[in-house]
Structures are given as structure tokens and as C-alpha cells.
C-alpha positions in Angstrom: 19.9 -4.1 39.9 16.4 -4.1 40.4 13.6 -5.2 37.6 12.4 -1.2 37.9 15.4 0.6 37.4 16.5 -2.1 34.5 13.4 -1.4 33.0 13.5 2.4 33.0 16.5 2.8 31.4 15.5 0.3 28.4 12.5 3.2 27.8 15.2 5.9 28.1 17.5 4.3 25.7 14.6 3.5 23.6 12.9 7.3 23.7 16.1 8.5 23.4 16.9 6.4 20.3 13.5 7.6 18.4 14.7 11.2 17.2 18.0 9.6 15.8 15.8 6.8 13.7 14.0 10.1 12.3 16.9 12.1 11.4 18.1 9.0 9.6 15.3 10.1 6.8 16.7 12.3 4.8 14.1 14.9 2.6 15.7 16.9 -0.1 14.6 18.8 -2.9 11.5 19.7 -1.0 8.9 22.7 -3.0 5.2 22.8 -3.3 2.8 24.4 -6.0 -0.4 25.9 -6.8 -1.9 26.9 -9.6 -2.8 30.1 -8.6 -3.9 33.3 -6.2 -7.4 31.5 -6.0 -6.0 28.1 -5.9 -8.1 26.1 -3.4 -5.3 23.3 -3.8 -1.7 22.8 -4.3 0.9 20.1 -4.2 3.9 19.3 -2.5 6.9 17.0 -3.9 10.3 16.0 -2.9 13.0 13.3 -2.4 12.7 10.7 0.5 15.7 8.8 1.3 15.8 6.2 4.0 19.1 6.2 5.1 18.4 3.1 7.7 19.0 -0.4 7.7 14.5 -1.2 7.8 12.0 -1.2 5.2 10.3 1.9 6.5 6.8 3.6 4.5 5.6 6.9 4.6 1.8 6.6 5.9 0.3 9.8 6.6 1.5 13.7 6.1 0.0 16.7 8.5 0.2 20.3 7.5 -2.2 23.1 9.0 -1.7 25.0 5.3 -5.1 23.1 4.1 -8.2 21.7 5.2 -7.2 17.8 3.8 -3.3 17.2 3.4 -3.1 13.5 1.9 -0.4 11.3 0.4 -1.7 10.8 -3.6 -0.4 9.1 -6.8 -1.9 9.3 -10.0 -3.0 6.3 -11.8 -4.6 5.2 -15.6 -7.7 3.9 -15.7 -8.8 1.6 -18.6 -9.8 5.2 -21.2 -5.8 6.1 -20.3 -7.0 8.6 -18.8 -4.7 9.9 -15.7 -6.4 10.0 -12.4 -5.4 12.0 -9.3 -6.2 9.3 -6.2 -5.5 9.1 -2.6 -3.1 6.2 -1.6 -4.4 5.5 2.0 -1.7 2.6 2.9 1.2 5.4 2.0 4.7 4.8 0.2 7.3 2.2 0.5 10.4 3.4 1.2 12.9 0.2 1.2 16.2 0.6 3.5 18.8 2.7 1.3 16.7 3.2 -1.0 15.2 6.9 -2.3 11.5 7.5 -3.0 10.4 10.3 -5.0 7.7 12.3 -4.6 7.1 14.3 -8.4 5.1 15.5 -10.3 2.6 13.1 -12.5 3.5 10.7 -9.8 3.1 9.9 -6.0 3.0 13.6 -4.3 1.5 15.5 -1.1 -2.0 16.9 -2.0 -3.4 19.9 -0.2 -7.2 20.9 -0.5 -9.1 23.8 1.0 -5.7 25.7 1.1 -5.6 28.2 4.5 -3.7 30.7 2.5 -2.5 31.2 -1.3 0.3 29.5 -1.8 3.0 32.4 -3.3 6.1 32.4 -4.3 8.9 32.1 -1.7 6.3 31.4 1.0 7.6 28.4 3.7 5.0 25.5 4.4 5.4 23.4 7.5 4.4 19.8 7.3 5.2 16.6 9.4 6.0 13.3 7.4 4.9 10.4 9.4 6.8 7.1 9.0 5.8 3.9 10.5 9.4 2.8 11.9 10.9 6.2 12.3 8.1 8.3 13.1 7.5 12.3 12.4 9.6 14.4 10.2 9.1 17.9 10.2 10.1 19.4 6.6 9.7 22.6 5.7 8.8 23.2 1.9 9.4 26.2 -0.1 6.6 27.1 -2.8 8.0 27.3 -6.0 5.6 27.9 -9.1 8.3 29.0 -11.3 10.0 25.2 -11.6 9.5 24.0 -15.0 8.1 20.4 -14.6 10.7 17.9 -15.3 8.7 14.9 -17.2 9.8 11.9 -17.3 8.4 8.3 -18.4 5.0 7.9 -16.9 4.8 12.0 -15.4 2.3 14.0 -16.7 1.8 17.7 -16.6 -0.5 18.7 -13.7 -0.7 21.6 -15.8 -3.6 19.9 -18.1 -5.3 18.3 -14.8 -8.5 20.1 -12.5 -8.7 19.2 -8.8 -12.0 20.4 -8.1 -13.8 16.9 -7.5 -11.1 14.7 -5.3 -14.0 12.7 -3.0 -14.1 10.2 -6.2 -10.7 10.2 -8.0 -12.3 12.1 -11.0 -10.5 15.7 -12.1 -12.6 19.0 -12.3 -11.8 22.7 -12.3 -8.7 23.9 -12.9 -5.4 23.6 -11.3 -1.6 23.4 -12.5 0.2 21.6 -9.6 
């Protein structure tokens, strides 16, 4: 056998191997919110479980239902006062292991939203992972889900999202 033919079916096997590394992360639970008809932002949230033997992390999310779709946590600064922030290097998700996405906590962030998000509606978006690539998920908007808070969570509720560019909260939004 050739170096050529030995060669070509290594990138078969290997091209061929890439959807199954995907479909070994698992997204449940997946539902989005906005705070209202006018709602210029919304937010996304969900369980990730890697169900692979690799450390993988979620690094980036795409969605055409916004302008900017970007991974975000919230963090304390030194008033304790909650903060809405971009997390550019994404989310750890260890091998076996679960990651949440929830509210008060690490979440997908949409601003300039396309459309309102209502009740019911289906949003597309893509995951993308650095071992196992893109995941398509759909998420269902649900505004009705009472928030479940938990140690650390806070009630998006209370927070604005008019002024993201610096990490500071403005307006008024109930993600």
C-alpha cells in the first residue's frame, strides 16, 4: 500500500470520526429568555455534559437570532455588586463531567435581538467546542420558568443590560 492511499484513509477515518466526538456532548434542559416584546436582549441557559474521555471547553456560541451572541458569567466586584461580563476563553467542561449554564451564573447572552423572543418560539444556535467541534442545539424560549436560585445565582430579574461594552448593567431586562 502506497504512502497516498494510507494517508487518505487516516483523513477519512479521522473526518468521519468528528460528528461522533460531537454527538458525544450531550445538551439538555436547553430554554432562553427575554424580558420582554421590546427586549433588545435575552439569554440562553442549559446543561452541558461531556460525555468523552477529554477535557473539552466551550469557546464560542453562534446564533443569527442577535447582533452579538457571547458566552457570559456574572461576577462580584469589590461593592458586591453582581456584574454581567463576557468570558472570552469560554467554559471548562472536564471529561464526564456536566457544566451548567443558569441563571445568575455562566449563560449564552444575546444583544440586538433579530426578533422578540416569545413564548414557544425555537432559536437555533451552534455550540462550538475546542475538541469536539459545533453542536447545533435548538432552544425553546420559555419566560414563564420561575428562576431556580441557588447559592451564588441571582435574579436577572433585578439586573439592566443596556450597557454590555464595559461589564456595567443599565436599562432594564429580566433574563
Amino acid at each position: 500500500m502506497s504512502f497516498k492511499p494510507t494517508l487518505l484513509a487516516g483523513a477519512i477515518a479521522f473526518a468521519a470520526a468528528l460528528p461522533a466526538m460531537a454527538q458525544d456532548i450531550a445538551v439538555t434542559d436547553a430554554y432562553a429568555r427575554a424580558s420582554s416584546g421590546m427586549a433588545q436582549s435575552g439569554a440562553a441557559f442549559m446543561e452541558i455534559t461531556n460525555n468523552t474521555d477529554m477535557d473539552d471547553r466551550l469557546i464560542d456560541v453562534w446564533s443569527d437570532a442577535a447582533a452579538r451572541v457571547e458566552l457570559h458569567t456574572h461576577i462580584s466586584d469589590d461593592n458586591g455588586v453582581m456584574r454581567m461580563m463576557q468570558v472570552e476563553e469560554g467554559f471548562p467542561i472536564a471529561a464526564g463531567e456536566t457544566h451548567a449554564l443558569a441563571r445568575g451564573g455562566d449563560h449564552v447572552m444575546f444583544m440586538g435581538l433579530a426578533n422578540p423572543f416569545n413564548q414557544g418560539d425555537e432559536i437555533p444556535i451552534t455550540l462550538v467546542f475546542e475538541q469536539a467541534g459545533e453542536v447545533p442545539v435548538t432552544v425553546v424560549v420559555d419566560n414563564e420558568r420561575t428562576p431556580m436560585m441557588g447559592a451564588g445565582q441571582m435574579n436577572h430579574g433585578a439586573m439592566g443590560n443596556g450597557n454590555m461594552g464595559n461589564g456595567t448593567m443599565g436599562g432594564a431586562a429580566s433574563n
